[in-house]
mmCIF file of the N, C-alpha and C atoms, coordinates in Angstrom:
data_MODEL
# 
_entry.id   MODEL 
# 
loop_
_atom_site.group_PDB 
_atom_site.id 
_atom_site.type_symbol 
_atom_site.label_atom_id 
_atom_site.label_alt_id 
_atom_site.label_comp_id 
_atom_site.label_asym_id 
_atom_site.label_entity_id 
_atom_site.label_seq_id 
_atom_site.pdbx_PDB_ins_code 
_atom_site.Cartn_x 
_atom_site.Cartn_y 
_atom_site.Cartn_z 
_atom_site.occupancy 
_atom_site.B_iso_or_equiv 
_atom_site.pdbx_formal_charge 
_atom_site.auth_seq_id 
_atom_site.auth_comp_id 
_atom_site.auth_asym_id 
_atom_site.auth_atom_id 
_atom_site.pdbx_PDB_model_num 
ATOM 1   N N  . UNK A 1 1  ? 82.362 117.960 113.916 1.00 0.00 ? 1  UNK A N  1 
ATOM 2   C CA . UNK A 1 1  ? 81.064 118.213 114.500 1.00 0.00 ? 1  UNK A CA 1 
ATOM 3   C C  . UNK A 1 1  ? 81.276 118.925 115.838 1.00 0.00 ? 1  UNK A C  1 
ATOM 4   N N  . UNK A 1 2  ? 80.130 120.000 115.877 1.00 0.00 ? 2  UNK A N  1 
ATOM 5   C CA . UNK A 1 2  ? 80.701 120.636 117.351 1.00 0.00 ? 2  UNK A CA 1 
ATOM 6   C C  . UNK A 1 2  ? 79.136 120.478 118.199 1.00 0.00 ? 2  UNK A C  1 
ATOM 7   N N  . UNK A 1 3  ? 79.163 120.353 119.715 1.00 0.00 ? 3  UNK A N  1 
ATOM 8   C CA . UNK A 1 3  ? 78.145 119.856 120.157 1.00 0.00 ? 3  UNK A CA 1 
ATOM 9   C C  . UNK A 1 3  ? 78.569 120.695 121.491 1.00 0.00 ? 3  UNK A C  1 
ATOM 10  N N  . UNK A 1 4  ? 77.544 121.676 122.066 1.00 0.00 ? 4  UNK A N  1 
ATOM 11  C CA . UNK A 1 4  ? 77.653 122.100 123.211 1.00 0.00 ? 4  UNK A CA 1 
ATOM 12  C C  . UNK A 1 4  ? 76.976 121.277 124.137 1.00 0.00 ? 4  UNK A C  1 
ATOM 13  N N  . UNK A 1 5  ? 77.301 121.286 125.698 1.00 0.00 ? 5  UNK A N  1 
ATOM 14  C CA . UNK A 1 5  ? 76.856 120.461 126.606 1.00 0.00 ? 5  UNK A CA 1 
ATOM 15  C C  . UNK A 1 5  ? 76.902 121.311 127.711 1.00 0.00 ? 5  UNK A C  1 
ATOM 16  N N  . UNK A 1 6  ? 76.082 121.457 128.805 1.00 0.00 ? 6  UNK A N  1 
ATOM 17  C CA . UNK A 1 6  ? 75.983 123.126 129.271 1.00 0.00 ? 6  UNK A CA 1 
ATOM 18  C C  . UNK A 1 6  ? 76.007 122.320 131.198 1.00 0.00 ? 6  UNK A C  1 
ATOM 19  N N  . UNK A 1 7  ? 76.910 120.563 130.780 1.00 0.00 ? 7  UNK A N  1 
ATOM 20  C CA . UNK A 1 7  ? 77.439 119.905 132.202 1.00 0.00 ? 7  UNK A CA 1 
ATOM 21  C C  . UNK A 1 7  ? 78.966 119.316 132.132 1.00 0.00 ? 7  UNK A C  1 
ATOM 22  N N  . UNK A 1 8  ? 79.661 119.857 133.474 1.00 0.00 ? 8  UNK A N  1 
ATOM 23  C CA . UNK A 1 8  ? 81.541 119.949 133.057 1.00 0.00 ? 8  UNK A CA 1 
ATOM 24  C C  . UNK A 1 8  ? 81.420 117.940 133.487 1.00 0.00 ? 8  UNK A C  1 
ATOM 25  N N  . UNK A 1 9  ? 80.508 117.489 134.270 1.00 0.00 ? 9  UNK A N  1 
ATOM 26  C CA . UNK A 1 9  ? 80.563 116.260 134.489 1.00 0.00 ? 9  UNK A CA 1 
ATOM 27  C C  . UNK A 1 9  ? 79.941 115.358 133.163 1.00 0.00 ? 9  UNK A C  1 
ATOM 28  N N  . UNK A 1 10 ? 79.083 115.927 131.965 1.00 0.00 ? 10 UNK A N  1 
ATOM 29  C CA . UNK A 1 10 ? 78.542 115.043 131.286 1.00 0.00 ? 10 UNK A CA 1 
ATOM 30  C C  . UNK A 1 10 ? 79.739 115.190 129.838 1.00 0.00 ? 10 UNK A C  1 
ATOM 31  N N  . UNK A 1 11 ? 80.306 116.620 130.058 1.00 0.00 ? 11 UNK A N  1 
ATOM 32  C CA . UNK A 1 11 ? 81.698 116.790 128.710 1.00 0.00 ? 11 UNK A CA 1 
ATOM 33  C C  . UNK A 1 11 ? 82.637 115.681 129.456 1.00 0.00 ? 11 UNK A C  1 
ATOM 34  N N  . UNK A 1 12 ? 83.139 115.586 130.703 1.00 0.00 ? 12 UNK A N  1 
ATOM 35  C CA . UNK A 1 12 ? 83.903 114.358 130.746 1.00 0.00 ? 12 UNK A CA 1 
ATOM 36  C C  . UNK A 1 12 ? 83.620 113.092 130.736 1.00 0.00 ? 12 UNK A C  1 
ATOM 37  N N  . UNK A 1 13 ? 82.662 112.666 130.709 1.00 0.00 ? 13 UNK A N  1 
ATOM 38  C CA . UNK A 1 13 ? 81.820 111.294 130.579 1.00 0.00 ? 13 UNK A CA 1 
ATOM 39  C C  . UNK A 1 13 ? 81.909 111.296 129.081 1.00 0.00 ? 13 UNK A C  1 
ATOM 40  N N  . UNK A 1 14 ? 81.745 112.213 128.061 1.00 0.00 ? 14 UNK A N  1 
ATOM 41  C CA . UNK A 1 14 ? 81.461 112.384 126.595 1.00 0.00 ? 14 UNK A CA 1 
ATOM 42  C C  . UNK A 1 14 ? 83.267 111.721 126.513 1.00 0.00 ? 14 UNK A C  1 
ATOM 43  N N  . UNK A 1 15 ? 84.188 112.548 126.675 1.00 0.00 ? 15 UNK A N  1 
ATOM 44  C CA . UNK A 1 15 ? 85.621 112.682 126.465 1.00 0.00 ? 15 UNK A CA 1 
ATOM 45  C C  . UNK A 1 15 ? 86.200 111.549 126.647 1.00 0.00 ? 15 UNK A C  1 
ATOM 46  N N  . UNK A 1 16 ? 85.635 110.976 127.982 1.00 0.00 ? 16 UNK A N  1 
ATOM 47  C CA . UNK A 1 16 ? 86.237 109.600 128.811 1.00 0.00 ? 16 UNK A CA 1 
ATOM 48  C C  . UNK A 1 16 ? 85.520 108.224 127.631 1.00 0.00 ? 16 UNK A C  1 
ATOM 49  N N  . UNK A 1 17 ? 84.618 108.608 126.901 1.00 0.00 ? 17 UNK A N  1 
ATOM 50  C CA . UNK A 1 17 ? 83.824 107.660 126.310 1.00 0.00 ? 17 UNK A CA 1 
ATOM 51  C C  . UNK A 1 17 ? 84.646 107.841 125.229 1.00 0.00 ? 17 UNK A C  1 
ATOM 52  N N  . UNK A 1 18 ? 85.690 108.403 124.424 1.00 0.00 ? 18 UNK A N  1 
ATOM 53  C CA . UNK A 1 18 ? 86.107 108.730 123.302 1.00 0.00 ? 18 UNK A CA 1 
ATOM 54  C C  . UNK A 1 18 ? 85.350 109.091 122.334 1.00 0.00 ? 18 UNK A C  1 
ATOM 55  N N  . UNK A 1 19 ? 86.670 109.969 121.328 1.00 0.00 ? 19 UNK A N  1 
ATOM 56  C CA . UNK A 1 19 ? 86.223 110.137 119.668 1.00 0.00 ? 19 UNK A CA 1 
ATOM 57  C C  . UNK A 1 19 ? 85.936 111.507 119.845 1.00 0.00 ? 19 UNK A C  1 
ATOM 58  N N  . UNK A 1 20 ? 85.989 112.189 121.134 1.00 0.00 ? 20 UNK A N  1 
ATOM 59  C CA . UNK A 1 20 ? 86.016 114.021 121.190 1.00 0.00 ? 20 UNK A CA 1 
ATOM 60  C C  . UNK A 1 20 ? 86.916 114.258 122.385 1.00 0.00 ? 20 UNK A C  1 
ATOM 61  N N  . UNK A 1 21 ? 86.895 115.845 122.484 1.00 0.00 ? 21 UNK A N  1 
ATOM 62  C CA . UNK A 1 21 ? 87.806 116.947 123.427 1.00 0.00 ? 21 UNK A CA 1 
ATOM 63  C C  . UNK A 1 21 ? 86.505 117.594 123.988 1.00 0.00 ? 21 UNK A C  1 
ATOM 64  N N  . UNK A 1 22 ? 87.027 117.779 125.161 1.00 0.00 ? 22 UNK A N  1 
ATOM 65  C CA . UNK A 1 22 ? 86.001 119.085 125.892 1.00 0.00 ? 22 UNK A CA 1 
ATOM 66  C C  . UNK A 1 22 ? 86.896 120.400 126.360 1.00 0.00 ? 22 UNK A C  1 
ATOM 67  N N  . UNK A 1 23 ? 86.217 121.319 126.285 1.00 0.00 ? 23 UNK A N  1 
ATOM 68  C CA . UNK A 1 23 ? 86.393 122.716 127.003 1.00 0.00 ? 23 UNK A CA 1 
ATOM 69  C C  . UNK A 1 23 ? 85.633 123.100 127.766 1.00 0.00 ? 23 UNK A C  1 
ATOM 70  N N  . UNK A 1 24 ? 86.701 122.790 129.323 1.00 0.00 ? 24 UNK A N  1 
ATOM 71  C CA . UNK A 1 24 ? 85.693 123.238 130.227 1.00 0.00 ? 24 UNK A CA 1 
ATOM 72  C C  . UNK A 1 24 ? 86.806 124.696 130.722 1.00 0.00 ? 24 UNK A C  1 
ATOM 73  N N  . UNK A 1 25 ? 85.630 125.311 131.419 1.00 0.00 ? 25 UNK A N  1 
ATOM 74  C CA . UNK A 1 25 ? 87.098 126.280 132.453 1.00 0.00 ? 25 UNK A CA 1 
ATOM 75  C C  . UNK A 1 25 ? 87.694 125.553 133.588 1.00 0.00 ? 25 UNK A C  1 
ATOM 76  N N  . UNK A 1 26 ? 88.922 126.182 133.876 1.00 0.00 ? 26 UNK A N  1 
ATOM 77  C CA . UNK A 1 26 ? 89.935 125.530 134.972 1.00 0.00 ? 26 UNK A CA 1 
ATOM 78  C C  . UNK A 1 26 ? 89.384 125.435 136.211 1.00 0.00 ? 26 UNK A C  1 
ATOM 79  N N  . UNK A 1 27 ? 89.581 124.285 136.763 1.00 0.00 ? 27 UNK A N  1 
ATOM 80  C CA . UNK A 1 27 ? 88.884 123.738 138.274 1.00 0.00 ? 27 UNK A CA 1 
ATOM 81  C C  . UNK A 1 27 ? 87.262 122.891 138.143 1.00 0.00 ? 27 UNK A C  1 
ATOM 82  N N  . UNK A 1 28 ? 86.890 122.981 137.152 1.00 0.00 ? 28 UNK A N  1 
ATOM 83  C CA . UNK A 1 28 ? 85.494 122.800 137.475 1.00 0.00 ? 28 UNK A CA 1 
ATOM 84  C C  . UNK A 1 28 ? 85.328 121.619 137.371 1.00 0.00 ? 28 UNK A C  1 
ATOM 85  N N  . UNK A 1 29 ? 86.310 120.393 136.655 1.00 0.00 ? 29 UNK A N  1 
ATOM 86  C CA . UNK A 1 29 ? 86.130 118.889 136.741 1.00 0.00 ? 29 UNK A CA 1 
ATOM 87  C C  . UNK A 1 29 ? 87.330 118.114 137.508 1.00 0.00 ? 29 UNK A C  1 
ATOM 88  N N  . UNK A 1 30 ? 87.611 119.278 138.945 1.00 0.00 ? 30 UNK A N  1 
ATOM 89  C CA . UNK A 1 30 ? 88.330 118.841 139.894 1.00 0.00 ? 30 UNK A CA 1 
ATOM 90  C C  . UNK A 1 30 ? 89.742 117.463 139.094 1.00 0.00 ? 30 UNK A C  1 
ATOM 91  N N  . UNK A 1 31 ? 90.489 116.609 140.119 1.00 0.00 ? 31 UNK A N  1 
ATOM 92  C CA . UNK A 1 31 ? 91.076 115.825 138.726 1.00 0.00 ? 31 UNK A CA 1 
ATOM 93  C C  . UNK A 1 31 ? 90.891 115.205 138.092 1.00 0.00 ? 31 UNK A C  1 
ATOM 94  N N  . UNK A 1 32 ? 91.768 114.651 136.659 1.00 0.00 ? 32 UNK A N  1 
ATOM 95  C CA . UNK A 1 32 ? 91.275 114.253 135.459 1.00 0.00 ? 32 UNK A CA 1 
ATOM 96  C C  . UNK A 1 32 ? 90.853 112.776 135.941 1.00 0.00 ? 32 UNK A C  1 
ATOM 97  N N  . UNK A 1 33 ? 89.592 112.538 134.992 1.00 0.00 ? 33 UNK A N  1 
ATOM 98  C CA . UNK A 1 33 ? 89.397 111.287 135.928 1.00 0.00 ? 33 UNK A CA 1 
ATOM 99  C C  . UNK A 1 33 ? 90.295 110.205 135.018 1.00 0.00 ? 33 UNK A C  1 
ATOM 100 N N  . UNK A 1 34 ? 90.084 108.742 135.449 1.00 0.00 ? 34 UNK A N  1 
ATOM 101 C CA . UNK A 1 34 ? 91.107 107.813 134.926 1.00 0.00 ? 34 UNK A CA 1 
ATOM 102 C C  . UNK A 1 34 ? 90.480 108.213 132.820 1.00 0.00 ? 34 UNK A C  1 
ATOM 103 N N  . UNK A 1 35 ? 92.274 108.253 132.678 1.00 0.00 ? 35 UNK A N  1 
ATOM 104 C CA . UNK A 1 35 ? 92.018 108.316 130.828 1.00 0.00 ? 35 UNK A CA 1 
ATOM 105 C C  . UNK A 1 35 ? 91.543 109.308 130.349 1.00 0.00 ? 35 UNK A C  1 
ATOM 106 N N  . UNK A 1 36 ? 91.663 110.776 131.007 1.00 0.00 ? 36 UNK A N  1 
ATOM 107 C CA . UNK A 1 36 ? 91.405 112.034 130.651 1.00 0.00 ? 36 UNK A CA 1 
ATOM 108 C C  . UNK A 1 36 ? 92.652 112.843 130.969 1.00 0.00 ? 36 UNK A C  1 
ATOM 109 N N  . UNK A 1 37 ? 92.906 113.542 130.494 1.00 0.00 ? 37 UNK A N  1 
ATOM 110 C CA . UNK A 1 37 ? 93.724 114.442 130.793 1.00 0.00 ? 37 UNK A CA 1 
ATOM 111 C C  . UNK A 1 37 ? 93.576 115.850 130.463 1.00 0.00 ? 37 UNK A C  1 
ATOM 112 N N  . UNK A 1 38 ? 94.357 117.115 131.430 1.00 0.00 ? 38 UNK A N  1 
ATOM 113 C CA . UNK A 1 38 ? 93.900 118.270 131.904 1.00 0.00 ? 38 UNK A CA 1 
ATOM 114 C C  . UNK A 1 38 ? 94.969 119.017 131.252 1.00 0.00 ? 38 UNK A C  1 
ATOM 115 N N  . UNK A 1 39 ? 94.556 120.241 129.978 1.00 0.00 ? 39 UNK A N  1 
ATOM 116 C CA . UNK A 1 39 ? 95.928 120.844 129.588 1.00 0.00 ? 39 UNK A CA 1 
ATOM 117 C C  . UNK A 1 39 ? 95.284 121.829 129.546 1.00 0.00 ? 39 UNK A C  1 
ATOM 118 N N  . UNK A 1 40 ? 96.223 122.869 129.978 1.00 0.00 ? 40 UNK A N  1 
ATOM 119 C CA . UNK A 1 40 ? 95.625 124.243 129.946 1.00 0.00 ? 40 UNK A CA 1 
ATOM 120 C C  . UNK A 1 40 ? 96.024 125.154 128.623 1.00 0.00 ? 40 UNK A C  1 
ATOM 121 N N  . UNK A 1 41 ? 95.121 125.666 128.349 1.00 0.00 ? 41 UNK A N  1 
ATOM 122 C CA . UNK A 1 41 ? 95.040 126.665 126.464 1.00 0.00 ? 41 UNK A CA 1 
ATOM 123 C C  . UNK A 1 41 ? 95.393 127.665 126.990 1.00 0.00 ? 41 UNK A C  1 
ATOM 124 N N  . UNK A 1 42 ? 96.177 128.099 125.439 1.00 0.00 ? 42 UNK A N  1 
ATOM 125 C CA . UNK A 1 42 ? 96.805 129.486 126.012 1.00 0.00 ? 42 UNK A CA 1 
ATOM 126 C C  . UNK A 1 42 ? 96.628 130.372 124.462 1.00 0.00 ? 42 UNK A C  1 
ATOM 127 N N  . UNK A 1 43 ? 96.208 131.454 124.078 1.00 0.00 ? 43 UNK A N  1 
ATOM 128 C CA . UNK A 1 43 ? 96.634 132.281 122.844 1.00 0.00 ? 43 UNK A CA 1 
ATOM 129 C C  . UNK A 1 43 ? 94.730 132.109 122.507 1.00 0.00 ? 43 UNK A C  1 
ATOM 130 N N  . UNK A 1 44 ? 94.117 131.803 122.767 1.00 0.00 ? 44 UNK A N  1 
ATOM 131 C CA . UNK A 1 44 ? 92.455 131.618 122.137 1.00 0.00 ? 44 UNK A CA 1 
ATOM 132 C C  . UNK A 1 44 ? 91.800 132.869 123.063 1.00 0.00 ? 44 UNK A C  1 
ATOM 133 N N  . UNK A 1 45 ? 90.581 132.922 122.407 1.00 0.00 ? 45 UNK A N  1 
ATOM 134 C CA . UNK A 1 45 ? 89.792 133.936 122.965 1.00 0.00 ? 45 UNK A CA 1 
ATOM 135 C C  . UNK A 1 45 ? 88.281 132.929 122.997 1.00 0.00 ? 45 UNK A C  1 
ATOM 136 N N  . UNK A 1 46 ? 88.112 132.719 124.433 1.00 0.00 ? 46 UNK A N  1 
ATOM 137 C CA . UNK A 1 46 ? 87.118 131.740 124.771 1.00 0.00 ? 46 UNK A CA 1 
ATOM 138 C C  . UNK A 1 46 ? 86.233 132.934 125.759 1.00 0.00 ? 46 UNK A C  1 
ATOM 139 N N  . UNK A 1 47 ? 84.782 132.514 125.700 1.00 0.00 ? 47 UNK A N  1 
ATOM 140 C CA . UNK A 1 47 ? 83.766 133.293 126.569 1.00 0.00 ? 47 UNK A CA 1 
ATOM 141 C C  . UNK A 1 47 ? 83.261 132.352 127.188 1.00 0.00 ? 47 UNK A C  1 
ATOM 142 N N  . UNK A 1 48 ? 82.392 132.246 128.187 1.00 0.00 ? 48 UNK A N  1 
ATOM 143 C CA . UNK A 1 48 ? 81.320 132.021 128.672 1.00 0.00 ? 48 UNK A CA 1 
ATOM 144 C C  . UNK A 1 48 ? 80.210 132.132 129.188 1.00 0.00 ? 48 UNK A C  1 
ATOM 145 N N  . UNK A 1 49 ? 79.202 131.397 128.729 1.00 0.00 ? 49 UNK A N  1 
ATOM 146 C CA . UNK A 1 49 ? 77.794 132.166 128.899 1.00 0.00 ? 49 UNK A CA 1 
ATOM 147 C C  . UNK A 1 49 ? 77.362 130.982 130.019 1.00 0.00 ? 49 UNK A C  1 
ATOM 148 N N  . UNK A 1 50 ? 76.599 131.746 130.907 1.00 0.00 ? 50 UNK A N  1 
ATOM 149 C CA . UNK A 1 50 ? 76.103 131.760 131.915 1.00 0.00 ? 50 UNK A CA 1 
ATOM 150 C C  . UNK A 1 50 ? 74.412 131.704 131.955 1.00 0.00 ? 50 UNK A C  1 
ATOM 151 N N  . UNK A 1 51 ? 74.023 130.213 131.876 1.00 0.00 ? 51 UNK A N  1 
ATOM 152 C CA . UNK A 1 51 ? 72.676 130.022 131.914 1.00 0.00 ? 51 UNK A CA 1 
ATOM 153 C C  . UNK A 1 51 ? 71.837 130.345 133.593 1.00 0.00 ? 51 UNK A C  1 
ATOM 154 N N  . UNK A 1 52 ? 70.556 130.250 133.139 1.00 0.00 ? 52 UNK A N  1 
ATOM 155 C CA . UNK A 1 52 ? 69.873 130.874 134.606 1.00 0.00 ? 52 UNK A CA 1 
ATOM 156 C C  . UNK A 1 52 ? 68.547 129.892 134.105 1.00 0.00 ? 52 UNK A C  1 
ATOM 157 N N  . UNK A 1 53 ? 68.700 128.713 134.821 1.00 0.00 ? 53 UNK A N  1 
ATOM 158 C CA . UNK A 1 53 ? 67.562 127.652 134.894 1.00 0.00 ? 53 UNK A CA 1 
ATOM 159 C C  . UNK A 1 53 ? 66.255 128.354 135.727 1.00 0.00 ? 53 UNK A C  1 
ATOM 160 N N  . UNK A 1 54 ? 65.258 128.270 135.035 1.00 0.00 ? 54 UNK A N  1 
ATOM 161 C CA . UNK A 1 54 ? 63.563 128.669 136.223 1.00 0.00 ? 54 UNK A CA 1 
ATOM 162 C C  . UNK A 1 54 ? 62.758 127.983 135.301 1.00 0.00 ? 54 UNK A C  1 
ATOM 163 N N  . UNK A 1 55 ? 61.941 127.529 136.496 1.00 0.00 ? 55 UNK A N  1 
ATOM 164 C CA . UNK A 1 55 ? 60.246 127.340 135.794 1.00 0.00 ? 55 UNK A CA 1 
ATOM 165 C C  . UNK A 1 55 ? 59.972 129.287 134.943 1.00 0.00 ? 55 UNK A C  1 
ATOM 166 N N  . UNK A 1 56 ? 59.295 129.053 133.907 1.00 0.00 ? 56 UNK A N  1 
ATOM 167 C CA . UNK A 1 56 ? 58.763 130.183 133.210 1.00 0.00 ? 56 UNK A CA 1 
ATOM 168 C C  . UNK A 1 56 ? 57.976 131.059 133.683 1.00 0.00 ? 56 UNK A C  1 
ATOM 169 N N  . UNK A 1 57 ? 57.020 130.434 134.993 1.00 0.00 ? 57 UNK A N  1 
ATOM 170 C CA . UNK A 1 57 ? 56.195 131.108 136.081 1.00 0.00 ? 57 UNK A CA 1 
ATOM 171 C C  . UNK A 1 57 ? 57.401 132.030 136.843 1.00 0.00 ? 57 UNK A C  1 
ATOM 172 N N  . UNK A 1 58 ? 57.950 131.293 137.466 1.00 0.00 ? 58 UNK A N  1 
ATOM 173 C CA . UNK A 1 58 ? 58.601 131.963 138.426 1.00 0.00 ? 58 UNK A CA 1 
ATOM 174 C C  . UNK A 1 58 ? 59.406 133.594 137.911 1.00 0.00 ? 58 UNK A C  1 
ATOM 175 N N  . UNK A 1 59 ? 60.187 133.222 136.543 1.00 0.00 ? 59 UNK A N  1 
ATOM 176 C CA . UNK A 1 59 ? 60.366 134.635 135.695 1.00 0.00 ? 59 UNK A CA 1 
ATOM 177 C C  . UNK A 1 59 ? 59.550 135.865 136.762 1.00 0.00 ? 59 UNK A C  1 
ATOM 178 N N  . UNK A 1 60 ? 58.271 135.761 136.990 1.00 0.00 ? 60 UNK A N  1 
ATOM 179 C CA . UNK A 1 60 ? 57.602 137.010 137.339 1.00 0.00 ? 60 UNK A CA 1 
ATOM 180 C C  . UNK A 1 60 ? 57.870 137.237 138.762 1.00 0.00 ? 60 UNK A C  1 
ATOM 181 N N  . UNK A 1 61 ? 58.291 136.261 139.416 1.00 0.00 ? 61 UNK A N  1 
ATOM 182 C CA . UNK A 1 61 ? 58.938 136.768 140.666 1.00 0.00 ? 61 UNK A CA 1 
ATOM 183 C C  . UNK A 1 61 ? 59.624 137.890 140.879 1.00 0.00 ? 61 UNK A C  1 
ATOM 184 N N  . UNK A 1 62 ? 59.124 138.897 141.835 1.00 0.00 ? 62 UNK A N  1 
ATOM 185 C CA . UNK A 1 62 ? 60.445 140.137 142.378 1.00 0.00 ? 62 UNK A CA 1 
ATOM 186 C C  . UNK A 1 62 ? 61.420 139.286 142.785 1.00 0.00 ? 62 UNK A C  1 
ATOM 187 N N  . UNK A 1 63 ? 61.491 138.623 143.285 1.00 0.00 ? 63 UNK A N  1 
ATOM 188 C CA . UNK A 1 63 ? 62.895 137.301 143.667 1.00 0.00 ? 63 UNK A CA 1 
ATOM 189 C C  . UNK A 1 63 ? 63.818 137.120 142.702 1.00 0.00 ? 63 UNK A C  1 
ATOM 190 N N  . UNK A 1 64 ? 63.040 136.458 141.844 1.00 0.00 ? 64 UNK A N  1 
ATOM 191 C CA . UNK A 1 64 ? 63.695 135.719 140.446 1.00 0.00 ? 64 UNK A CA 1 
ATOM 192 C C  . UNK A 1 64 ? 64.170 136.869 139.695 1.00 0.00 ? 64 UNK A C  1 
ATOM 193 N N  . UNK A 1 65 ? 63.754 137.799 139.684 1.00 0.00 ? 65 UNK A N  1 
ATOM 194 C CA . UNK A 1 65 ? 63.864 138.919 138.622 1.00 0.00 ? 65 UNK A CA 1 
ATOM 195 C C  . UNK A 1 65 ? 64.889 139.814 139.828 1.00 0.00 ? 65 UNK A C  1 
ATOM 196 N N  . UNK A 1 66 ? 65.299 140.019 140.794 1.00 0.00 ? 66 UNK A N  1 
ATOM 197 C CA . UNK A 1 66 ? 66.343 140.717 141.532 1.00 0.00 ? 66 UNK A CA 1 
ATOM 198 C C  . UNK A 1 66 ? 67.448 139.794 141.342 1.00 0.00 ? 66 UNK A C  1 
ATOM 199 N N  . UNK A 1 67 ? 68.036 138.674 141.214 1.00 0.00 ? 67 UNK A N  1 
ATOM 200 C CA . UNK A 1 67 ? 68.581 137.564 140.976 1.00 0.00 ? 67 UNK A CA 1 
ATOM 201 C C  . UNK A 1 67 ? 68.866 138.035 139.971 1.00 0.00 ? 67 UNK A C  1 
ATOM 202 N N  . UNK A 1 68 ? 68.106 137.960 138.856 1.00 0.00 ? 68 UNK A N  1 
ATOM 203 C CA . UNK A 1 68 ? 68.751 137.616 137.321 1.00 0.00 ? 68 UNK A CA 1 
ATOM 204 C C  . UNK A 1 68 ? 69.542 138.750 137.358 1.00 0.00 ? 68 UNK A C  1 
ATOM 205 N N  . UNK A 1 69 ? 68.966 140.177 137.755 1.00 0.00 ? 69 UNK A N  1 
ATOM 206 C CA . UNK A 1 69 ? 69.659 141.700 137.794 1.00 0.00 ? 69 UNK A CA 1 
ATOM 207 C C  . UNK A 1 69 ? 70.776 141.643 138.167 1.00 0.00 ? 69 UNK A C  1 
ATOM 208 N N  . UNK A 1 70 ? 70.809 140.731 139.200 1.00 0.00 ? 70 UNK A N  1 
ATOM 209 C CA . UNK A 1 70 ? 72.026 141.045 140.220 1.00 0.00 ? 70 UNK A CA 1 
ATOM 210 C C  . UNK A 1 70 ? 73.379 140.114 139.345 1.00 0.00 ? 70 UNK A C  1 
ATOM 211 N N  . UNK A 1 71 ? 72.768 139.030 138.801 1.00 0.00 ? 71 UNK A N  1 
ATOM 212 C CA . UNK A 1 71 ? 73.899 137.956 138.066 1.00 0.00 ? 71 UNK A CA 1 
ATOM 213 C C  . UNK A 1 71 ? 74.234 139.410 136.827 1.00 0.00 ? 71 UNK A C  1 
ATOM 214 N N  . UNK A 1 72 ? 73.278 139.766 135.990 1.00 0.00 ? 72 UNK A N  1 
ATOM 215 C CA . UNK A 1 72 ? 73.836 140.436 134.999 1.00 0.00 ? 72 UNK A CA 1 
ATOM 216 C C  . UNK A 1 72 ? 74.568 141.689 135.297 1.00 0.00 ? 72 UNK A C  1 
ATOM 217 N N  . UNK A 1 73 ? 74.332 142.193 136.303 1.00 0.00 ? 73 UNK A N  1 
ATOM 218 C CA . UNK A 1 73 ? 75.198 143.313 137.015 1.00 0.00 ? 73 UNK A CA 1 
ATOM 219 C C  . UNK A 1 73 ? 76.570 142.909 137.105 1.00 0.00 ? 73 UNK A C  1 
ATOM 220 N N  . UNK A 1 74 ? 76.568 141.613 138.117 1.00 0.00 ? 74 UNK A N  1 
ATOM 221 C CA . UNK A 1 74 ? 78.588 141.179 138.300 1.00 0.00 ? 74 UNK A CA 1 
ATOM 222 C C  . UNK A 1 74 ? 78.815 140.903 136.902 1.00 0.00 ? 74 UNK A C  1 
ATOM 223 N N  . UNK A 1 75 ? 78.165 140.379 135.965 1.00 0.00 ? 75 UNK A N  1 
ATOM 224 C CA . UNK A 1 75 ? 78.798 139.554 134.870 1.00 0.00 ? 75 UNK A CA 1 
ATOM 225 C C  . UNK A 1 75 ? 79.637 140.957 133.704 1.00 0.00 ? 75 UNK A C  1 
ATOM 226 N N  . UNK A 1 76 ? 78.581 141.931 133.730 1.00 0.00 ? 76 UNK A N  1 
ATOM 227 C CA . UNK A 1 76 ? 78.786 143.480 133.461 1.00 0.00 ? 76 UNK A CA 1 
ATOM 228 C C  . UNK A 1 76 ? 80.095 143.690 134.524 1.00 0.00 ? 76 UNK A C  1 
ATOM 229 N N  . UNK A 1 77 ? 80.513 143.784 135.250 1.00 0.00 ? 77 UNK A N  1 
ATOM 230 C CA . UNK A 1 77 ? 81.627 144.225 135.967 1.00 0.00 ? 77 UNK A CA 1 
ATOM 231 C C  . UNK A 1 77 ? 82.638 143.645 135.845 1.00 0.00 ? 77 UNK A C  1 
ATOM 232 N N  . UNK A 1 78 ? 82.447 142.139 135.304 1.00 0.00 ? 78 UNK A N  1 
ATOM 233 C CA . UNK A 1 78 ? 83.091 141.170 135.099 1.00 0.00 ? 78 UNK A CA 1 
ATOM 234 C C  . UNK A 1 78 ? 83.947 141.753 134.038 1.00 0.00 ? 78 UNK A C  1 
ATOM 235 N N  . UNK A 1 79 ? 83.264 141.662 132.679 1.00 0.00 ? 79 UNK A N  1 
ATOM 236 C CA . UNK A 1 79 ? 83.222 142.325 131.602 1.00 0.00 ? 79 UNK A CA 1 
ATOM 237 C C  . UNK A 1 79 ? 84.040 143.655 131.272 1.00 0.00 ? 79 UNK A C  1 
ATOM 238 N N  . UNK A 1 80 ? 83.874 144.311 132.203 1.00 0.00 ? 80 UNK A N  1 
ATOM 239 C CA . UNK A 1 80 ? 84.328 145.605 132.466 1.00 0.00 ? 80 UNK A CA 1 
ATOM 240 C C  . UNK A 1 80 ? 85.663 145.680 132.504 1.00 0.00 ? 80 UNK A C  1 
ATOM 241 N N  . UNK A 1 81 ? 85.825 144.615 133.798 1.00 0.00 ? 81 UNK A N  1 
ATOM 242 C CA . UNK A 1 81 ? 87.376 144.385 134.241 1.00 0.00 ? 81 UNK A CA 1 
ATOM 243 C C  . UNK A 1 81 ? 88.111 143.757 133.125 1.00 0.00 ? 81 UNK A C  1 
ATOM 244 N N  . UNK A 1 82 ? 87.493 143.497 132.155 1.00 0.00 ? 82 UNK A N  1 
ATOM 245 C CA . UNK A 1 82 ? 88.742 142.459 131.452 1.00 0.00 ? 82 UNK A CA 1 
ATOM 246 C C  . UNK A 1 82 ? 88.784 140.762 131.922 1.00 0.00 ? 82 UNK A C  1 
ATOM 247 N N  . UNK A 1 83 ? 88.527 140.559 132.855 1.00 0.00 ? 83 UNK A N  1 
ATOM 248 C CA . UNK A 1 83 ? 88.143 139.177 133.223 1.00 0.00 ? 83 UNK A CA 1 
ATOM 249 C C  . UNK A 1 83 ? 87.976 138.547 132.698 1.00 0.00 ? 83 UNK A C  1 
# 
């Protein structure tokens, strides 16, 4: 069974609870907490997608909407580079 979880603190609470593995990226659940452990993958081709939480109002913001531009711009450069 595969189950996405889109929090690096609620995949280790899942992991630490047994009976699964998480994939998080490197650094983001600082160290392993007690009865987890941290191994780094090597040879896979892993992505990540990058959510953008708003109230549905706000969407119409020039704010909100220069923001989202600006995230999909680096993520595009990101991309670019090979990163």
């Amino acid at each position: 069974m595969t189950h996405r979880i889109n929090d690096y603190g609620s995949v280790a609470s899942v992991v630490a609870a047994g009976g699964a593995i998480g994939l998080v990226p490197r650094y983001t659940v600082g160290r392993a907490a007690e009865g987890l452990a941290l191994r780094p993958l090597a040879g896979i081709s892993a992505t990540r997608r990058i959510d953008v939480l708003t109230r549905p109002e706000n969407l119409h913001r020039r704010s909100v909407q220069l923001v989202v531009m600006a995230l999909r711009s680096a993520m595009a450069g990101l991309i670019a580079q090979g990163a």
